[in-house]
TORKOL-4160 file (C-alpha; in steps of 0.2 Angstrom, whole numbers, padded with zeros to 4 digits, m for minus):
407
<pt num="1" X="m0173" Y="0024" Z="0020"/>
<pt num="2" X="m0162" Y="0029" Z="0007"/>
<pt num="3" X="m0156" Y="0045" Z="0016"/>
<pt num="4" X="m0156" Y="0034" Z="0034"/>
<pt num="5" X="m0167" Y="0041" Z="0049"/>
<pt num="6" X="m0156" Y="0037" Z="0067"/>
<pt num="7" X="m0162" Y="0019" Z="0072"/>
<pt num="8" X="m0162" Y="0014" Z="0091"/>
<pt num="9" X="m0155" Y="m0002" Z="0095"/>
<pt num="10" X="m0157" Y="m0012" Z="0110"/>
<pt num="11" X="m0143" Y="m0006" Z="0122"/>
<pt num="12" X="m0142" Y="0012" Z="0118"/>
<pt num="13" X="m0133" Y="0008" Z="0102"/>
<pt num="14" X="m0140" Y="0016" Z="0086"/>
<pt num="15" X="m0142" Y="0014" Z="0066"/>
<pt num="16" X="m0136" Y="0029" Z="0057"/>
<pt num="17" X="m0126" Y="0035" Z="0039"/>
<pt num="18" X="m0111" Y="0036" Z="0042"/>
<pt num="19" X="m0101" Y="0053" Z="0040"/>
<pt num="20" X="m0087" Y="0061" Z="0038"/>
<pt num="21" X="m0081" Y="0062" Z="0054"/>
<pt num="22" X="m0082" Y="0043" Z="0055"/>
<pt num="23" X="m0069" Y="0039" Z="0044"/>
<pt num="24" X="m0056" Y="0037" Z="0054"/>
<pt num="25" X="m0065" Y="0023" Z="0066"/>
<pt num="26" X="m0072" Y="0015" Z="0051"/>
<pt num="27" X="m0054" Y="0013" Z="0044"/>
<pt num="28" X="m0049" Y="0005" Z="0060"/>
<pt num="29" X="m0062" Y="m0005" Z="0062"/>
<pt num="30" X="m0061" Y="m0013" Z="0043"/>
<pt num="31" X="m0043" Y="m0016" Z="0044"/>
<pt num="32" X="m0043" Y="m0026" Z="0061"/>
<pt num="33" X="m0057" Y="m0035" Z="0057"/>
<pt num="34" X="m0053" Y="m0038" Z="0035"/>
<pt num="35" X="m0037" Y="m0032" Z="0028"/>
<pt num="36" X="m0030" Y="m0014" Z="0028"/>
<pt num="37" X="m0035" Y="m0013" Z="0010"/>
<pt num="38" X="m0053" Y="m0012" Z="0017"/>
<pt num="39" X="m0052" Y="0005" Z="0023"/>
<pt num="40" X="m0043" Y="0012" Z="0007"/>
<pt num="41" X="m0058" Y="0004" Z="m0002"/>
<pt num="42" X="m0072" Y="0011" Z="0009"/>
<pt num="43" X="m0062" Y="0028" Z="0007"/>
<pt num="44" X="m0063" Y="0027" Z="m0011"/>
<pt num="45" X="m0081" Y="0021" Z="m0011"/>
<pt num="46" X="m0088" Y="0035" Z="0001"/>
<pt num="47" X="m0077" Y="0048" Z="m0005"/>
<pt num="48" X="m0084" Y="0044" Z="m0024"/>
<pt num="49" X="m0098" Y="0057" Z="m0028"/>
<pt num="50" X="m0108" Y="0042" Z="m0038"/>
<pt num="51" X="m0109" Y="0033" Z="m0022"/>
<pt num="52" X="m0104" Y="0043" Z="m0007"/>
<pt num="53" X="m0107" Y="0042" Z="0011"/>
<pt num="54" X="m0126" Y="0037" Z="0007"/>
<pt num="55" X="m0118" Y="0020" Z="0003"/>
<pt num="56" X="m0112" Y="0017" Z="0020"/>
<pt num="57" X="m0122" Y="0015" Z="0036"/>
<pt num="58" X="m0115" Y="0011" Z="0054"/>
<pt num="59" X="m0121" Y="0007" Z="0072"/>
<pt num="60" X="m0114" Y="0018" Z="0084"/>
<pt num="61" X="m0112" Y="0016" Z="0104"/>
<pt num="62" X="m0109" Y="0037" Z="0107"/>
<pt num="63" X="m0095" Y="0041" Z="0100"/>
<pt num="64" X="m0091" Y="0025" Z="0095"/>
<pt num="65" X="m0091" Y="0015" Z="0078"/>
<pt num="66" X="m0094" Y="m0002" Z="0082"/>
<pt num="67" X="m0102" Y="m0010" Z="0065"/>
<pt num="68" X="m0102" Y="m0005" Z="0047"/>
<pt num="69" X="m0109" Y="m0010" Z="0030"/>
<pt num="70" X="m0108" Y="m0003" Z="0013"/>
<pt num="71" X="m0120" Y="m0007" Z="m0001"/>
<pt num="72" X="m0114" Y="m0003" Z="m0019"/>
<pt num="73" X="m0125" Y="m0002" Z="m0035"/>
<pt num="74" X="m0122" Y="m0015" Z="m0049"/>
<pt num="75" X="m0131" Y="m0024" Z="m0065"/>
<pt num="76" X="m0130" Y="m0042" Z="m0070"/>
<pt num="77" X="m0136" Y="m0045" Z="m0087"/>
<pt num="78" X="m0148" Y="m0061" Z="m0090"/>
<pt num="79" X="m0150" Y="m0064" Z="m0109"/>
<pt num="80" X="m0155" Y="m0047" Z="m0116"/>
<pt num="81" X="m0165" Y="m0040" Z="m0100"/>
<pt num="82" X="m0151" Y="m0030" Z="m0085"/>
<pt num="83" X="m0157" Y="m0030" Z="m0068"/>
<pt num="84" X="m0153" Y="m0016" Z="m0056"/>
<pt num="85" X="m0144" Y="m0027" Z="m0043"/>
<pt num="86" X="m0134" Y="m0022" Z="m0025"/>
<pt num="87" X="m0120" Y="m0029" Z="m0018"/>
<pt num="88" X="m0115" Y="m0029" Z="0000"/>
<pt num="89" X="m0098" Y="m0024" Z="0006"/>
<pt num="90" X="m0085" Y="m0020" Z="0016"/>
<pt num="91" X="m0095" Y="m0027" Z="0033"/>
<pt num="92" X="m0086" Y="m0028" Z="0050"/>
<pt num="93" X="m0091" Y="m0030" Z="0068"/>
<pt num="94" X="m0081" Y="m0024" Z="0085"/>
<pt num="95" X="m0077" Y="m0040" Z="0091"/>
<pt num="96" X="m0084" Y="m0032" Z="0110"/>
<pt num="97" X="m0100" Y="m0032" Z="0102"/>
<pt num="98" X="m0102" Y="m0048" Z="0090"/>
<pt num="99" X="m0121" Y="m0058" Z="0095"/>
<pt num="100" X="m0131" Y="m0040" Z="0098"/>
<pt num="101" X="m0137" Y="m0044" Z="0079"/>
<pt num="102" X="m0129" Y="m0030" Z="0073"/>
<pt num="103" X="m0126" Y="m0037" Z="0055"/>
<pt num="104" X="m0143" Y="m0042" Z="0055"/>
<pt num="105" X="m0149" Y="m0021" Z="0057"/>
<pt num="106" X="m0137" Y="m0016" Z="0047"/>
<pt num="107" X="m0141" Y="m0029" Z="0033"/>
<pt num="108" X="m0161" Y="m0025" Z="0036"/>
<pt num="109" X="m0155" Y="m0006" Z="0029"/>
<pt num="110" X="m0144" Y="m0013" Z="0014"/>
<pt num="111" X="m0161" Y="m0023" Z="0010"/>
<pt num="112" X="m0171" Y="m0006" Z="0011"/>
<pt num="113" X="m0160" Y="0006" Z="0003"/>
<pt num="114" X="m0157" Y="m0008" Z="m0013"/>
<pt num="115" X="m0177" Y="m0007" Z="m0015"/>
<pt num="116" X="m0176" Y="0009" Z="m0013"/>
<pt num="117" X="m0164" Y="0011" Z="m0028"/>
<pt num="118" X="m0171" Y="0000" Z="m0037"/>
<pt num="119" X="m0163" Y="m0015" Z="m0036"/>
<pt num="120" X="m0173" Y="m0032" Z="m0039"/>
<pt num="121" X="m0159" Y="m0041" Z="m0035"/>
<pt num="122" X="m0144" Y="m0044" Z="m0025"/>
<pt num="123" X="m0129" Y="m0051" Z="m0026"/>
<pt num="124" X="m0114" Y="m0054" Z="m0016"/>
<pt num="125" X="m0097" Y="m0066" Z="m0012"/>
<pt num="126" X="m0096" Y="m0070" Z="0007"/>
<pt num="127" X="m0093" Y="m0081" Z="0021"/>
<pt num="128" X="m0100" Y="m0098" Z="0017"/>
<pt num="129" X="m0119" Y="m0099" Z="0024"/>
<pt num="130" X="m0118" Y="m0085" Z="0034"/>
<pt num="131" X="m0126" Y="m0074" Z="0021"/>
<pt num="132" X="m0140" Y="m0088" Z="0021"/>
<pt num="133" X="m0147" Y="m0081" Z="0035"/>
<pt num="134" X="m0151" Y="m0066" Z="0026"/>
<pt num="135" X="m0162" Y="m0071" Z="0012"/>
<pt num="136" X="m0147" Y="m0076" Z="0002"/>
<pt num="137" X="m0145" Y="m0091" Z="m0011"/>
<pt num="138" X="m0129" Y="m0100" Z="m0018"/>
<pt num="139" X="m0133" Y="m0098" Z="m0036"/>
<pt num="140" X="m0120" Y="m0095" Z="m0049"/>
<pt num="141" X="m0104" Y="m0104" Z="m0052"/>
<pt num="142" X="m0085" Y="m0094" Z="m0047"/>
<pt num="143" X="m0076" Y="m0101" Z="m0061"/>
<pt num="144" X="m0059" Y="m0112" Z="m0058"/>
<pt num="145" X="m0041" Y="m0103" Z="m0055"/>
<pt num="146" X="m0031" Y="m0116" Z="m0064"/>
<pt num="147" X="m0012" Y="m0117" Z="m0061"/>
<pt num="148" X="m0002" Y="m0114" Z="m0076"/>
<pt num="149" X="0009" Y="m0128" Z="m0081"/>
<pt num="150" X="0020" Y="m0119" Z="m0096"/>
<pt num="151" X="0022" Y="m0103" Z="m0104"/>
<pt num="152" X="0019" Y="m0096" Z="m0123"/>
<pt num="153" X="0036" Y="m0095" Z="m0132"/>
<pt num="154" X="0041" Y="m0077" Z="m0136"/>
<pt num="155" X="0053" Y="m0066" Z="m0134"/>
<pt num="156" X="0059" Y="m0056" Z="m0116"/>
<pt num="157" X="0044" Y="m0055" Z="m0109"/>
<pt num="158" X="0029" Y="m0042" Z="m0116"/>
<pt num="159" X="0029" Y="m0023" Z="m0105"/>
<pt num="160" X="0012" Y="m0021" Z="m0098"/>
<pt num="161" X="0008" Y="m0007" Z="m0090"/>
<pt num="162" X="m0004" Y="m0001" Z="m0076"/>
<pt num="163" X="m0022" Y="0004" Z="m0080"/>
<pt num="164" X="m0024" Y="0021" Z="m0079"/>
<pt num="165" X="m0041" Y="0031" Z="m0080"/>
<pt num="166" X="m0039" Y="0036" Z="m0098"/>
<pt num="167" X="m0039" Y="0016" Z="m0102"/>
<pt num="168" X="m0056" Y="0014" Z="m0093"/>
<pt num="169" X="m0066" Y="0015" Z="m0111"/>
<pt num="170" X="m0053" Y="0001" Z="m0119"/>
<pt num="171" X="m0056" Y="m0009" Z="m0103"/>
<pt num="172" X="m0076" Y="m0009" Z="m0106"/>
<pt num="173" X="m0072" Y="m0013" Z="m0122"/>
<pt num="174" X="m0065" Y="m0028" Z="m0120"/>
<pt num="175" X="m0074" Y="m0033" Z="m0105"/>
<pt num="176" X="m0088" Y="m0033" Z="m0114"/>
<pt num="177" X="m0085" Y="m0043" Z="m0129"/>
<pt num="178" X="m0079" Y="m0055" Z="m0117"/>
<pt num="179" X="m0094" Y="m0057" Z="m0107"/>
<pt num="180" X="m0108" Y="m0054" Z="m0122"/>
<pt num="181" X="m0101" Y="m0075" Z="m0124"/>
<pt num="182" X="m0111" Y="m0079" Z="m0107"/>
<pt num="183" X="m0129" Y="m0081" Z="m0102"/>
<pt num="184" X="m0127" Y="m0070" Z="m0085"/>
<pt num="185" X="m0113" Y="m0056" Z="m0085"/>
<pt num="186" X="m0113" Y="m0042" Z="m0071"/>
<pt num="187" X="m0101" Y="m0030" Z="m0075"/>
<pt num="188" X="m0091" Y="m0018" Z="m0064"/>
<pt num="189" X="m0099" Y="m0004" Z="m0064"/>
<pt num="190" X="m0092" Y="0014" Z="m0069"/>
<pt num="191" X="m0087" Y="0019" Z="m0051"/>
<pt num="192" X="m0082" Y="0000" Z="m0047"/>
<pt num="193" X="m0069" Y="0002" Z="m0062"/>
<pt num="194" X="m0063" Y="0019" Z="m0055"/>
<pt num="195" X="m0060" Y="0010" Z="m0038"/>
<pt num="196" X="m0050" Y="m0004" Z="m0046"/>
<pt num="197" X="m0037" Y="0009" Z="m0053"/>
<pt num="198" X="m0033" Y="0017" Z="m0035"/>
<pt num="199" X="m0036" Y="0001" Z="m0021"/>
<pt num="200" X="m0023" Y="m0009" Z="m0017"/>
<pt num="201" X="m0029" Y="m0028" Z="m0016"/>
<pt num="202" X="m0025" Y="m0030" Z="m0032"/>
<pt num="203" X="m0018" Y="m0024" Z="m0050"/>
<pt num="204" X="m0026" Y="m0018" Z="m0066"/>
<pt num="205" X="m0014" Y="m0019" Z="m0081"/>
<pt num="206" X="m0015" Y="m0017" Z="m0100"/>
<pt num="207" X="m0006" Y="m0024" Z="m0115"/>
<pt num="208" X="m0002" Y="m0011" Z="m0130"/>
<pt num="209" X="0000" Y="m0015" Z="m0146"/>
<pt num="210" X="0004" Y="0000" Z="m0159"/>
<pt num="211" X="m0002" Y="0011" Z="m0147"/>
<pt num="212" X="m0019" Y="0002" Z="m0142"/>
<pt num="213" X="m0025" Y="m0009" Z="m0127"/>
<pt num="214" X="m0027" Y="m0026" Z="m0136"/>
<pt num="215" X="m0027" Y="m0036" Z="m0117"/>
<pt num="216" X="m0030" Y="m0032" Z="m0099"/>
<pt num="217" X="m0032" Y="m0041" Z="m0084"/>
<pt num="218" X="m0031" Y="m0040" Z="m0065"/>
<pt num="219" X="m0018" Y="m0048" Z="m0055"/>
<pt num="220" X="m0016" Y="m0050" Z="m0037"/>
<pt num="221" X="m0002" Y="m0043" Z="m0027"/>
<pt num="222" X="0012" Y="m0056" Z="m0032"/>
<pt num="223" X="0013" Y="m0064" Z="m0014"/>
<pt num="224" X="0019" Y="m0084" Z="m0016"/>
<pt num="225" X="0011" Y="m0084" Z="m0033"/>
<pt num="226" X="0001" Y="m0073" Z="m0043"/>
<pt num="227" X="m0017" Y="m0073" Z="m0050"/>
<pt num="228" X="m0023" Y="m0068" Z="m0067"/>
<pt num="229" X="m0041" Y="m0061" Z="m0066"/>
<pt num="230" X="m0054" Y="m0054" Z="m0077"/>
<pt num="231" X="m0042" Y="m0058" Z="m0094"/>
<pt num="232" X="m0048" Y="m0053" Z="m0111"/>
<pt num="233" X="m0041" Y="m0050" Z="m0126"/>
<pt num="234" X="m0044" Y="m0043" Z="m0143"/>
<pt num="235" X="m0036" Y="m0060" Z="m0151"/>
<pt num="236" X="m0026" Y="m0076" Z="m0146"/>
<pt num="237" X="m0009" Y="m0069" Z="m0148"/>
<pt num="238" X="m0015" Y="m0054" Z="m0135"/>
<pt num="239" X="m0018" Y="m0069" Z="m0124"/>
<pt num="240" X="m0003" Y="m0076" Z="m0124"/>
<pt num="241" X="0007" Y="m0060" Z="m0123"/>
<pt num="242" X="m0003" Y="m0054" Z="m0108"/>
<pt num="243" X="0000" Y="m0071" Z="m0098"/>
<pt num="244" X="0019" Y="m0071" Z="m0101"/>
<pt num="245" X="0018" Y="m0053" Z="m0096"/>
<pt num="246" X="0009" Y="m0058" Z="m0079"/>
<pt num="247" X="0021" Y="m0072" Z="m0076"/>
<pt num="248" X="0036" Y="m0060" Z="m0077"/>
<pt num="249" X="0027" Y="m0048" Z="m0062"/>
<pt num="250" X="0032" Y="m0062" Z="m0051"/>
<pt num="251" X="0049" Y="m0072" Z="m0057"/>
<pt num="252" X="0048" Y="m0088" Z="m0050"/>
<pt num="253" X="0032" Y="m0091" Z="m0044"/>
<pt num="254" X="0018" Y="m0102" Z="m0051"/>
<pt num="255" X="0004" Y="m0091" Z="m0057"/>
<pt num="256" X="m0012" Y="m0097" Z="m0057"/>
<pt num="257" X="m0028" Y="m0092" Z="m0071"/>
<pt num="258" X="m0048" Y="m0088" Z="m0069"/>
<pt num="259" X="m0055" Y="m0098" Z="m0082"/>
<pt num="260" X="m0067" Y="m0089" Z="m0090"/>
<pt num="261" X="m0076" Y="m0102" Z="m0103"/>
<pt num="262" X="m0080" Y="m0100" Z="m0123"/>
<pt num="263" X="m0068" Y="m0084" Z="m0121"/>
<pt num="264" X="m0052" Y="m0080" Z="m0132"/>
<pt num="265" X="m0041" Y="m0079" Z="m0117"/>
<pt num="266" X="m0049" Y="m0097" Z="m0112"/>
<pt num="267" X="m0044" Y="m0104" Z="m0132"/>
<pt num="268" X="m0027" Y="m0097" Z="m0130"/>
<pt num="269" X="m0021" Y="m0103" Z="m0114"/>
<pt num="270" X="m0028" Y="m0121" Z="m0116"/>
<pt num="271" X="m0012" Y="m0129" Z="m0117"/>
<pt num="272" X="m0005" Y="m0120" Z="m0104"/>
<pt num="273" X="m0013" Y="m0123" Z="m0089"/>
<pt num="274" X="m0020" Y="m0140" Z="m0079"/>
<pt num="275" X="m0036" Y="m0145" Z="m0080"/>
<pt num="276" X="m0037" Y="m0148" Z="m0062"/>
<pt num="277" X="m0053" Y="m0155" Z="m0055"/>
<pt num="278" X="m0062" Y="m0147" Z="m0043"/>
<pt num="279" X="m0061" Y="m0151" Z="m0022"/>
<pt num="280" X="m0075" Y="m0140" Z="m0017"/>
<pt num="281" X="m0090" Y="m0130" Z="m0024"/>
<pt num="282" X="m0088" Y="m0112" Z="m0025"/>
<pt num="283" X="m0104" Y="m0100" Z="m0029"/>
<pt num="284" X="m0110" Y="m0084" Z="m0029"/>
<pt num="285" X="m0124" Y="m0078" Z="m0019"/>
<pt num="286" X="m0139" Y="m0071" Z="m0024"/>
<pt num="287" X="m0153" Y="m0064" Z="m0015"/>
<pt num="288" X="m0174" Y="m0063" Z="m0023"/>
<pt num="289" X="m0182" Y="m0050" Z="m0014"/>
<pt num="290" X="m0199" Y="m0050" Z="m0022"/>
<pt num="291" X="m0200" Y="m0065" Z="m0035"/>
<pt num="292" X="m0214" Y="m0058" Z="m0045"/>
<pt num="293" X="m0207" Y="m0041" Z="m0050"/>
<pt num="294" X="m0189" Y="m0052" Z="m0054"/>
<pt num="295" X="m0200" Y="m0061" Z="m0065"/>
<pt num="296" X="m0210" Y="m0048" Z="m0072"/>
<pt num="297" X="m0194" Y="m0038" Z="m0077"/>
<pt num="298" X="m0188" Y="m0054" Z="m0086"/>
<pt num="299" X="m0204" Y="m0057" Z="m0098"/>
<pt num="300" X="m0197" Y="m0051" Z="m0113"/>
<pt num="301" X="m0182" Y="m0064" Z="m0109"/>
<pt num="302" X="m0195" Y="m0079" Z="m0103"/>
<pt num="303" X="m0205" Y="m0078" Z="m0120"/>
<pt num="304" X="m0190" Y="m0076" Z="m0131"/>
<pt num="305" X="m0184" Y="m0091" Z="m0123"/>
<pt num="306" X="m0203" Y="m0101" Z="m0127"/>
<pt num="307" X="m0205" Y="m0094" Z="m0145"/>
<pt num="308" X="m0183" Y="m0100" Z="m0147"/>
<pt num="309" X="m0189" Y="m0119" Z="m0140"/>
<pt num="310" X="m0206" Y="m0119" Z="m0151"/>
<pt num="311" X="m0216" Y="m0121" Z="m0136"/>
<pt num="312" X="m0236" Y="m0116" Z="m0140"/>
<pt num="313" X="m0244" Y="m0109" Z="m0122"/>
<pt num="314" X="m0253" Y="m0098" Z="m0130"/>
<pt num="315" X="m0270" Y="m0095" Z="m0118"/>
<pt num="316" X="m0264" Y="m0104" Z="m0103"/>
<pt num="317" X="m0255" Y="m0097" Z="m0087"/>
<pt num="318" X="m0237" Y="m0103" Z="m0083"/>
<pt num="319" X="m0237" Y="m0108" Z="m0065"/>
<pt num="320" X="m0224" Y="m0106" Z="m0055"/>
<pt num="321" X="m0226" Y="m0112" Z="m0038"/>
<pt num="322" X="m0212" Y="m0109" Z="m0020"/>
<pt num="323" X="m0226" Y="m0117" Z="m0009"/>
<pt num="324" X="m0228" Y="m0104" Z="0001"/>
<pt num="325" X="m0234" Y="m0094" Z="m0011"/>
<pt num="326" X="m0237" Y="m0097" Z="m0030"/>
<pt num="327" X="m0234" Y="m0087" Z="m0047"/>
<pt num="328" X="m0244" Y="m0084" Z="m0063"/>
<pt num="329" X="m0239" Y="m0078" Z="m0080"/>
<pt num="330" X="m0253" Y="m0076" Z="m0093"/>
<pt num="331" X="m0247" Y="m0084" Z="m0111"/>
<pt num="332" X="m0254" Y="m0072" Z="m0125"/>
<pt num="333" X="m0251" Y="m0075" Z="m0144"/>
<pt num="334" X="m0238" Y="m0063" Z="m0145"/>
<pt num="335" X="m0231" Y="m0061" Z="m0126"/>
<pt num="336" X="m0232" Y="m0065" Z="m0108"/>
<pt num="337" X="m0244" Y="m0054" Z="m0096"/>
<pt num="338" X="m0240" Y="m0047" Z="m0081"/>
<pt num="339" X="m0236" Y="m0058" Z="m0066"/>
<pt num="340" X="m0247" Y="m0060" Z="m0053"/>
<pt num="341" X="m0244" Y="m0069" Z="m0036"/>
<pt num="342" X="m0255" Y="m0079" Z="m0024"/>
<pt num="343" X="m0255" Y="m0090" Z="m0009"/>
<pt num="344" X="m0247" Y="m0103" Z="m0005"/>
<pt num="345" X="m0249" Y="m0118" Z="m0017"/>
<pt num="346" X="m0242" Y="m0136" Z="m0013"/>
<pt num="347" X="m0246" Y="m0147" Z="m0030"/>
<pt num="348" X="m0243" Y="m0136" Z="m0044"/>
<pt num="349" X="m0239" Y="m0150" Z="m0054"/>
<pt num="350" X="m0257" Y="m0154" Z="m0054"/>
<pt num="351" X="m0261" Y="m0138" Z="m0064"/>
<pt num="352" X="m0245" Y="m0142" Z="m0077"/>
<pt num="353" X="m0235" Y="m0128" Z="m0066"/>
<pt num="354" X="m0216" Y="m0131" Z="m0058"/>
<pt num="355" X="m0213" Y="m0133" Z="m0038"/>
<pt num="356" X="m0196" Y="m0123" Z="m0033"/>
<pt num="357" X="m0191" Y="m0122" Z="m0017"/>
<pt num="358" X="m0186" Y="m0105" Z="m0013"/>
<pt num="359" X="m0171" Y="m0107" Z="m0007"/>
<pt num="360" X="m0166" Y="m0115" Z="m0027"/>
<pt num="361" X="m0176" Y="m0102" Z="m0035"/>
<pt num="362" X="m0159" Y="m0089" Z="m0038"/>
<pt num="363" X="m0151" Y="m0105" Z="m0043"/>
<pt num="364" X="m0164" Y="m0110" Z="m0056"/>
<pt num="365" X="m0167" Y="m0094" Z="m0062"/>
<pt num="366" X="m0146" Y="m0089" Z="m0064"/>
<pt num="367" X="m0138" Y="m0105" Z="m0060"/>
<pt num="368" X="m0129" Y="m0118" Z="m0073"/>
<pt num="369" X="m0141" Y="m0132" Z="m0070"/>
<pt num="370" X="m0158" Y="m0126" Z="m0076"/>
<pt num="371" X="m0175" Y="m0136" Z="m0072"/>
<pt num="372" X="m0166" Y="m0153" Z="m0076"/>
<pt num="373" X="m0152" Y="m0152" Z="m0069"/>
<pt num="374" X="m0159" Y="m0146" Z="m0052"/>
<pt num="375" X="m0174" Y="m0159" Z="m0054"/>
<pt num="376" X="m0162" Y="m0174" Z="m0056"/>
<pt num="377" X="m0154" Y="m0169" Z="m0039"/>
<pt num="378" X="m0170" Y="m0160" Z="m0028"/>
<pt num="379" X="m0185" Y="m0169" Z="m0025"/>
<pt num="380" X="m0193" Y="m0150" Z="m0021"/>
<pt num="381" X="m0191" Y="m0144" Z="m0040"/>
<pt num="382" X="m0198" Y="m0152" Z="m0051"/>
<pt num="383" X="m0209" Y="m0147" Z="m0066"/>
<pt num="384" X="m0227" Y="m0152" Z="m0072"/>
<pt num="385" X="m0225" Y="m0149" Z="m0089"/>
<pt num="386" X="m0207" Y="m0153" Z="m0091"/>
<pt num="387" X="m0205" Y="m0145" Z="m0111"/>
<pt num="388" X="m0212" Y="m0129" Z="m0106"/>
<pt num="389" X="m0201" Y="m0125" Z="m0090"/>
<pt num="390" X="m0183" Y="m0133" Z="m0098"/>
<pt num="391" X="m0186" Y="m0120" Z="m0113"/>
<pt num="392" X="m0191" Y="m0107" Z="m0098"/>
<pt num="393" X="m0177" Y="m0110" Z="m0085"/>
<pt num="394" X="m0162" Y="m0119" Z="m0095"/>
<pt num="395" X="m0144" Y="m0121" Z="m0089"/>
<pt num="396" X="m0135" Y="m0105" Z="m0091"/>
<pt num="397" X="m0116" Y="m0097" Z="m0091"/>
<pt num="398" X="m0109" Y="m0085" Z="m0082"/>
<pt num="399" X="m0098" Y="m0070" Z="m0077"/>
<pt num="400" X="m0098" Y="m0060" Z="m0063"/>
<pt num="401" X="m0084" Y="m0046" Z="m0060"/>
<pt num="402" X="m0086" Y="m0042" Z="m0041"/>
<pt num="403" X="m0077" Y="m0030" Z="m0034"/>
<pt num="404" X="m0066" Y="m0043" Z="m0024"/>
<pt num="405" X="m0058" Y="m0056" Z="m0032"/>
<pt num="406" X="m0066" Y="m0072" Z="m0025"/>
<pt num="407" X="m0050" Y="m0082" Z="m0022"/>
């Protein structure tokens, strides 16, 4: 379904791709139902020959555009192992025709066409639980936007500039090193970061010094106070620079900072900003659509993690059980086997294998708690033999770039 067949709906409404000649309801439809900046997005994402209309899918009533999702193509990083992932987007419903399980069809395609492209995962921000229904998990941390409480001394303040495409390999560049400090990183993709230069919801700008990018970092529009996103920098005096240069977007307004932890931007500001306790959780979803081949692709990554803790399961199976079903990896001297899956399995701990809920599963597997942490607070996880699955599933960091920001 990766080119989409028409779909009949109940009601004489129907599933299709969307076209060209939908663009214009489509826009209307994103901007009552999200923010005009919706349809500039959707018209860069369609319009964009690495994703195109193939990525957008609406229902139609005749003529009429009355529902519409997007799925884009991303990649999250897990150790040394990048999963093919999808990401869900830019979703609306005529308000006429809310409760006809509209998101539900159009969410059944997204699901298709990400297996179809490969994708063994996927990830997404959205409203809180709704995306539950879905198949969706809260798994991995958003990291605090901390208020900033003082400003580096300099001089006038630092002349940053807009991003511009011909910036877009500096920008890799130091997004990487940034995120090469955490356990899970997905990037933006290539066409994500050509989206970012031309949308409107929010600003991409770089720092020079002697004639090369040094720091960057992504703003929103400077409303009642501005937000710094996605920092990094080559060094601590970048940092600084670039956040006195943010704060002088917006003259007399309190900016606020995304922490991102272990990184330089993180070591530079420290003194700057409040540590500011948090009200509420915040997380990013993540959806498992087939557990055995997730865990299959991340074999070289579980076996590093057991030959790292010393662990010796050499000639035994790791059992991994979600109760419903149950999975087994084969321990050989020098590397896991491939993973095979069977029925359901209610006492796994009697066979020295782990019990995960399912609905826990993307948190144990990307999540900051690992085995312990989620076995101290779930009585449905909980682990057999508890050296081997703290060395398999341990707490982990992590960064996403998504292609809103999350605040």
């Amino acid at each position: 379904m990766s080119t989409i067949n028409p779909v009949p709906l109940p009601g004489g409404l129907e599933l299709r791709q969307a076209r060209p000649a939908d663009l214009d309801q489509i826009s209307a439809l994103l901007a009552e139902r999200g923010e005009p900046v919706d349809a500039v997005d959707h018209r860069l994402v369609v319009e964009d020959p690495e994703a195109g209309w193939e990525a957008c899918a609406v229902v139609a009533d005749g003529d009429r555009i009355v529902s519409t999702a997007t799925l884009l193509d991303e990649n999250v990083r897990i150790g040394g192992v990048r999963l093919p992932a999808g990401q869900v987007e830019l979703v609306a419903t005529d308000r006429a025709y809310e409760g006809r399980g509209l998101v539900r069809a159009l969410m059944k395609w997204a699901h298709e066409r990400s297996a179809a492209r490969g994708h063994v995962i996927q990830t997404m921000i959205g409203i809180p639980y709704f995306y539950r229904l879905f198949g969706y998990e809260y798994a991995i941390d958003i990291p605090p936007a901390l208020s900033v409480r003082g400003l580096p001394q300099g001089e006038g303040a630092p002349a940053l500039r807009r991003a511009e495409p011909s910036d877009l390999p500096a920008l890799q560049e130091l997004q990487d090193a940034t995120q090469s400090r955490f356990d899970v990183a997905m990037p933006h993709s290539a066409a994500c970061a050509r989206w970012l230069l031309a949308h409107d919801g929010s600003g991409t700008w770089v720092l020079e010094r002697d004639g090369a990018v040094v720091a960057s970092g992504r703003t929103s529009p400077p409303d009642d106070e501005i937000l710094l996103a996605e920092a990094a920098a080559r060094d601590e005096a970048a940092a600084r620079d670039l956040l006195r240069g943010v704060a002088a977007l917006a003259p007399g307004t309190e900016p606020r900072v995304v922490h991102r932890a272990g990184t330089v931007t993180a070591a530079a500001w420290q003194e700057f900003v409040k540590d500011e306790p948090r009200e509420q959780a915040e997380q990013y979803y993540v959806r498992i659509p087939d557990v055995a081949a997730l865990l299959d692709r991340l074999r070289p990554l579980l076996w590093q993690r057991l030959t790292e803790a010393g662990v010796d399961h050499a000639g035994r199976d790791v059992v991994l059980s979600t109760f419903g079903a149950h999975y087994r990896i084969p321990v050989g001297a020098d590397g896991l086997g491939e993973v095979t899956a069977g029925g359901p399995m209610q006492g796994p701990g009697a066979v020295g294998g782990a019990g995960v809920a399912p609905d826990y599963l993307p948190a144990l597997v990307f999540g900051p708690h690992g085995m312990d942490g989620l076995t101290r607070v779930r009585p449905d996880v909980y682990a057999g033999e508890e050296e081997l699955f703290r060395a398999l599933f341990p707490p982990l960091t992590a960064d996403v770039l998504s292609f809103y920001l999350p605040y």
